[in-house]
C-alpha positions in Angstrom: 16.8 -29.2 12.1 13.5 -28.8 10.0 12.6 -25.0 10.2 9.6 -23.1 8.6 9.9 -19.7 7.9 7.1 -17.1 7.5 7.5 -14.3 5.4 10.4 -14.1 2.5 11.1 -10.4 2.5 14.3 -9.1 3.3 14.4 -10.4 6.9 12.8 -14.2 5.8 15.6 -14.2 3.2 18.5 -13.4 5.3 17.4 -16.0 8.0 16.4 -18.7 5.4 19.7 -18.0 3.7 21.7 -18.1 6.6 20.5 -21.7 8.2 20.0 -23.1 4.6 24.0 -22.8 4.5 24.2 -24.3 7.9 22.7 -27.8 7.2 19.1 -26.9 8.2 16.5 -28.4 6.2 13.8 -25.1 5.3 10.5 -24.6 4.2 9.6 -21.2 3.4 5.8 -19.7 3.0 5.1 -16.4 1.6 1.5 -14.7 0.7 3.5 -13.2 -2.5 5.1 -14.0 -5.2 9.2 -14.5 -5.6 10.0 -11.1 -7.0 8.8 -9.9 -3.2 6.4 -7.1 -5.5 4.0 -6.8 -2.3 7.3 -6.5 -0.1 7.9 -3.8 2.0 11.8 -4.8 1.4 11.1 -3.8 -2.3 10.0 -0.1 -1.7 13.3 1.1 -0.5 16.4 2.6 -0.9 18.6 0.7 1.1 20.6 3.3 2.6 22.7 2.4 5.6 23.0 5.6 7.5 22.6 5.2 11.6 24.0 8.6 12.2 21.7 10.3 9.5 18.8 8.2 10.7 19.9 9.4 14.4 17.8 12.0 13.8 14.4 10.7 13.7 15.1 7.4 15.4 16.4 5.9 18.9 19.7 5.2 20.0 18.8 1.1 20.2 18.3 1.2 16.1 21.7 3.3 15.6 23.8 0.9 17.7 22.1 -1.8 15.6 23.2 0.1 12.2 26.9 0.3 13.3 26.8 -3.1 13.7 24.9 -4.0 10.5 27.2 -2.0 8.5 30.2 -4.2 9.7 28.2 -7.2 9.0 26.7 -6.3 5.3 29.7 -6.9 3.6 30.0 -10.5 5.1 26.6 -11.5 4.1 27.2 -10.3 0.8 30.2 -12.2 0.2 28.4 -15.2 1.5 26.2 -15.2 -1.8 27.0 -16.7 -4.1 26.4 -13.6 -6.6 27.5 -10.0 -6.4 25.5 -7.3 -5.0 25.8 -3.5 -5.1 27.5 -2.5 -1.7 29.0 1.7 -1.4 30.2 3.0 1.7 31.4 5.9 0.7 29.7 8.2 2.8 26.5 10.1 3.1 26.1 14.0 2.1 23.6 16.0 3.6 22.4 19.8 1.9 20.4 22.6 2.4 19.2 25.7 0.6 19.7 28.8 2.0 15.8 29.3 3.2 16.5 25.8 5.3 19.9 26.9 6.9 17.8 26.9 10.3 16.3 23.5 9.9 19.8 22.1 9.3 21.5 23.7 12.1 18.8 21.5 14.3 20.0 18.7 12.6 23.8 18.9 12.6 22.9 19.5 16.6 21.1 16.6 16.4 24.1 14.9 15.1 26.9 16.1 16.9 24.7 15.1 19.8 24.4 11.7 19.0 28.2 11.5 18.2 28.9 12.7 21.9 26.7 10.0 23.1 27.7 7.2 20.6 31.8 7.7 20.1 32.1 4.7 18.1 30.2 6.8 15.5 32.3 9.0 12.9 31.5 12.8 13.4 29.6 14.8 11.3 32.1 17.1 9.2 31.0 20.6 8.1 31.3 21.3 4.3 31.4 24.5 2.5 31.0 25.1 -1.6 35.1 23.9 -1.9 34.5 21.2 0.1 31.0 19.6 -1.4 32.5 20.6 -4.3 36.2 18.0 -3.6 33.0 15.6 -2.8 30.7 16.2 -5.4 32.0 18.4 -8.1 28.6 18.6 -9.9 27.4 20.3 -6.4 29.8 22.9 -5.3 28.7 25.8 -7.4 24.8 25.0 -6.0 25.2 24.7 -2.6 27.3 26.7 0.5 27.2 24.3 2.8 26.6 21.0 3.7 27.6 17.8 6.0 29.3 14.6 5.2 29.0 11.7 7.3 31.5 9.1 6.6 31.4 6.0 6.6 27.8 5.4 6.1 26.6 3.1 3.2 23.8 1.8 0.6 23.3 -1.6 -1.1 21.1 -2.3 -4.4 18.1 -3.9 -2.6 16.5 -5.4 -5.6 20.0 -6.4 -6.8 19.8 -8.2 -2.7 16.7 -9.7 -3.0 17.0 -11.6 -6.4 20.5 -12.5 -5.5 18.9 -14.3 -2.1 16.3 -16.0 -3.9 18.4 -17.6 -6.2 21.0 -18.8 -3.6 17.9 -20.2 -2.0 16.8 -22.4 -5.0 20.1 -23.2 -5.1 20.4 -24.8 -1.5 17.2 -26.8 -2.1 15.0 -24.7 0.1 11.4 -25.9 -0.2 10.0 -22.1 -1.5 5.8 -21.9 -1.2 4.8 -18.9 -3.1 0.8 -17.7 -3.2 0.6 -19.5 0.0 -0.3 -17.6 3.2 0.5 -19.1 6.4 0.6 -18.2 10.2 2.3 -19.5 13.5 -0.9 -21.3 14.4 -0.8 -23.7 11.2 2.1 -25.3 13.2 3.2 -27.1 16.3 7.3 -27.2 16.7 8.5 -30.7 18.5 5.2 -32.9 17.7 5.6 -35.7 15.4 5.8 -34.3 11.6 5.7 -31.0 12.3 8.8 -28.7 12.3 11.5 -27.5 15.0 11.3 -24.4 14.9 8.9 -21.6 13.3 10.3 -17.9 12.6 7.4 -15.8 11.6 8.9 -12.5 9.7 5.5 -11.7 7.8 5.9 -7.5 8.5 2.1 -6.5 8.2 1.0 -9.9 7.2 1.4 -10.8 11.0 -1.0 -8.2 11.8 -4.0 -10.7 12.3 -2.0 -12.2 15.7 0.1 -8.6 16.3 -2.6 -5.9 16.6 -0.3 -3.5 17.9 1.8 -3.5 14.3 0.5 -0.9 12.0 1.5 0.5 8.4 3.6 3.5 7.8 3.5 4.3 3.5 6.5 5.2 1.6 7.2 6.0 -2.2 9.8 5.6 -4.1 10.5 6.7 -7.6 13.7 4.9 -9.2 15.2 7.1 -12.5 17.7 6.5 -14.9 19.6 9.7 -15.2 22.7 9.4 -17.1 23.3 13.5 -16.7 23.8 13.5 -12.8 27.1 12.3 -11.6 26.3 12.5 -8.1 28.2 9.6 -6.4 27.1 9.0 -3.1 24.4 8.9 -1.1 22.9 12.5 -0.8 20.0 13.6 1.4 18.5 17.3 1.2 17.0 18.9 4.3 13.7 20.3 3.7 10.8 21.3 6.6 8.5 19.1 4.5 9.8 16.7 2.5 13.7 16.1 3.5 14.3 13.4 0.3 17.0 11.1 -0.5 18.5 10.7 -3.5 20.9 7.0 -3.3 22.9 6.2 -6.7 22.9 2.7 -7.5 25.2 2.3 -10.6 25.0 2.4 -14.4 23.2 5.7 -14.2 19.7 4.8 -11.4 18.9 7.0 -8.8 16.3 6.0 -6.2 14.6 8.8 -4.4 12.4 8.6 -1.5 11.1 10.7 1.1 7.7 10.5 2.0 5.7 8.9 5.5 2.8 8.5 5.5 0.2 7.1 9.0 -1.7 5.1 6.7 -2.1 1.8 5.3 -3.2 2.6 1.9 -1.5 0.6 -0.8 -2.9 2.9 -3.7 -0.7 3.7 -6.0 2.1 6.6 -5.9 0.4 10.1 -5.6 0.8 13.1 -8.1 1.2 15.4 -5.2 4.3 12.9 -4.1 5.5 12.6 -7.2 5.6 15.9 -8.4 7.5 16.9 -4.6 10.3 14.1 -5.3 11.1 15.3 -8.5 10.8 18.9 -8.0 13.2 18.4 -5.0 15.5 16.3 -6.5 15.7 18.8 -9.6 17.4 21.5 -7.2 19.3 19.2 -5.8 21.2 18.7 -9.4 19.3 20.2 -12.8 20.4 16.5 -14.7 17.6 15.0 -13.1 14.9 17.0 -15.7 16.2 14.8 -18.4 15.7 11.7 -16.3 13.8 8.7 -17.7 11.1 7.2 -14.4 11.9 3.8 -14.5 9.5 3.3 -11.9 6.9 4.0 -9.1 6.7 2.2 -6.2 4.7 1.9 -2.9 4.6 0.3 -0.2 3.9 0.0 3.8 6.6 -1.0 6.2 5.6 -2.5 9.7 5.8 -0.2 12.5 4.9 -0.8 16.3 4.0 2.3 18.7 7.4 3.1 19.3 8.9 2.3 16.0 11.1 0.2 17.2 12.0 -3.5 16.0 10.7 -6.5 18.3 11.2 -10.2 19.0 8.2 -11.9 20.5 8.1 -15.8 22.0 5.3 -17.7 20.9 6.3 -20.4 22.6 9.6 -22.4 22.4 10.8 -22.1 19.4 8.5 -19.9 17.6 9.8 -16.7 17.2 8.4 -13.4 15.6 10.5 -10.8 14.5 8.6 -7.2 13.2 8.1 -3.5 13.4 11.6 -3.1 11.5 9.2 0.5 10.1 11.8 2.6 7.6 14.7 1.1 9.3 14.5 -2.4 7.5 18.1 -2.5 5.6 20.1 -0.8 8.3 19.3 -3.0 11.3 18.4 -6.3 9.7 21.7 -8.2 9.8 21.7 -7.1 13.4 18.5 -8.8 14.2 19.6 -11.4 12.6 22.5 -12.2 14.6 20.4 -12.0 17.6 17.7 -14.1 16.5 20.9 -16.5 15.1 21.9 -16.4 19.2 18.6 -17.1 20.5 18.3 -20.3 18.0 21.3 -21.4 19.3 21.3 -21.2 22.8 17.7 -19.1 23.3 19.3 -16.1 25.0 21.0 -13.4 23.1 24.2 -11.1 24.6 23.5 -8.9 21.6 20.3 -8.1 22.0 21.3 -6.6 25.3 23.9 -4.8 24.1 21.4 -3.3 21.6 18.7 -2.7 24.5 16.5 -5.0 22.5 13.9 -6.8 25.1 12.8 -10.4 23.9 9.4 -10.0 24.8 6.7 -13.2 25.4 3.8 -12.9 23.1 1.7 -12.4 26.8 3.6 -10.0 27.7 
């Protein structure tokens, strides 16, 4: 078929990517540029963590993680390049002045364990055992949590890899070149199949309900810190992450912001990250910042991820909000399934609605 897609983030690249190899003939349009610089797929860490993320999301988006993190490694090994994939774990700290803010959130885990089975438990740590973890940690923390089986991926690493696979397969690639479902009419004479619009904010104009949610993200090169895995530190006002991505980066994040202000990263933010990340593990005042990034990631009311019918076979996907990396191959198997047959068992099993854009 001939299929234009809107939008080459993460989500327009792992759908043009995907029917590329299939035998489709794709055009892609995107108001950016190919390093996806104005991308909300850019400002991120990539972790893959449902049952960390359980804690500040819905059930719907933690089912869809188990299932992306079974499916990452496939669409990795589709590419034609190697990517950064761990999934080793994630490790979760406190300082003693936070022990009551953790305890909420081990509840909050062994909670979602009880509901979700298919999820590995939470297991309690104490200096010896962050320590058999992470031996640069055990004399700086008493406690902790490790959640195995969660993962991270070098999203950069992802995105460059995608784009060239997609030069590679002959996919028509528009750059500078804004364009919305409107500009198109599936099934009339010249004009494509199908349309998959997966602009994020850029679909804003015909999804008012989509709003932006800021993040920053400070990468480091920090060849002192051996940390190993993916670690997060609970904190009443600024619980960061810190997520290693090889050859001695570090990518911290942490901050939400309600706003859609694409300024620059903040002094007050800044100075937060690091200070955090420096009681995490002392290395990090030696670090080198290799960069500052921010961004906006699409969010609807609920902050959950949708699928709207335009008609036929124009299909919207959005509001994927912090949550991009860990659900995405999900929502791409469902949007895979509704291509194919325009119904989808997954997204039932998920408790994703497809909505109409009416509706």
């Amino acid at each position: 078929m001939n299929i234009v897609i809107l939008g080459a983030g993460l989500m327009g690249r792992l759908l043009a990517c995907q029917l590329a190899r299939a035998g489709h003939t794709l055009e892609l349009f995107d108001a950016g540029g190919p390093e996806a610089l104005t991308s909300a797929a850019r400002a991120a860490a990539a972790m893959l963590a449902p049952l960390a993320e359980s804690a500040i999301t819905e059930d719907s988006v933690v089912q869809m993680g188990v299932h992306s993190l079974q499916r990452w490694p496939e669409l990795i090994a589709e590419l034609d390049e190697p990517v950064y994939f761990q999934q080793d774990g994630t490790l979760v700290l406190w300082h003693r002045q936070d022990a009551a803010e953790a305890e909420r959130f081990t509840r909050q885990m062994d909670a979602t364990h009880q509901r979700i089975p298919t999820l590995p438990a939470a297991q309690r740590l104490d200096a010896q055992g962050i320590a058999q973890l992470e031996p640069s940690l055990g004399s700086r923390f008493a406690q902790g949590l490790y959640l195995p089986g969660e993962g991270q991926l070098d999203n950069h690493q992802l995105l460059a890899v995608m784009l060239h696979q997609l030069q590679r397969l002959d996919v028509k690639l528009n750059w500078d070149s804004p364009r919305s479902p409107a500009d198109f009419s599936p099934g009339n004479p010249g004009q494509p199949d199908w349309v998959f619009d997966c602009r994020g904010l850029g679909a804003r104009a015909q999804w008012p309900a989509l709003r932006g949610v800021r993040g920053e993200i400070i990468t480091l090169q920090a060849p002192e810190v051996k940390l190993t895995r993916p670690t997060r530190l609970i904190h009443p006002r600024y619980p960061i992450y810190i997520a290693p991505k090889g050859d001695d980066i570090f990518v911290l994040g942490a901050t939400e912001i309600e706003s859609d202000d694409l300024s620059p990263v903040s002094v007050r933010s800044t100075l937060e990250l690091l200070s955090a990340a420096y009681t995490v593990d002392s290395g990090f005042a030696e670090a080198r910042i290799l960069d500052l990034v921010s961004q906006c990631r699409p969010a609807l009311p609920d902050n959950l991820p949708s699928i709207r019918r335009l008609s036929e076979r124009v299909l919207q996907i959005n509001g994927l909000y912090r949550h991009g990396y860990l659900i995405a191959p999900a929502l791409l198997d469902v949007v895979m399934e509704l291509f194919h047959t325009h119904a989808s068992a997954l997204a039932s099993t998920f408790s994703l609605s497809i909505q109409n854009a009416e509706d």
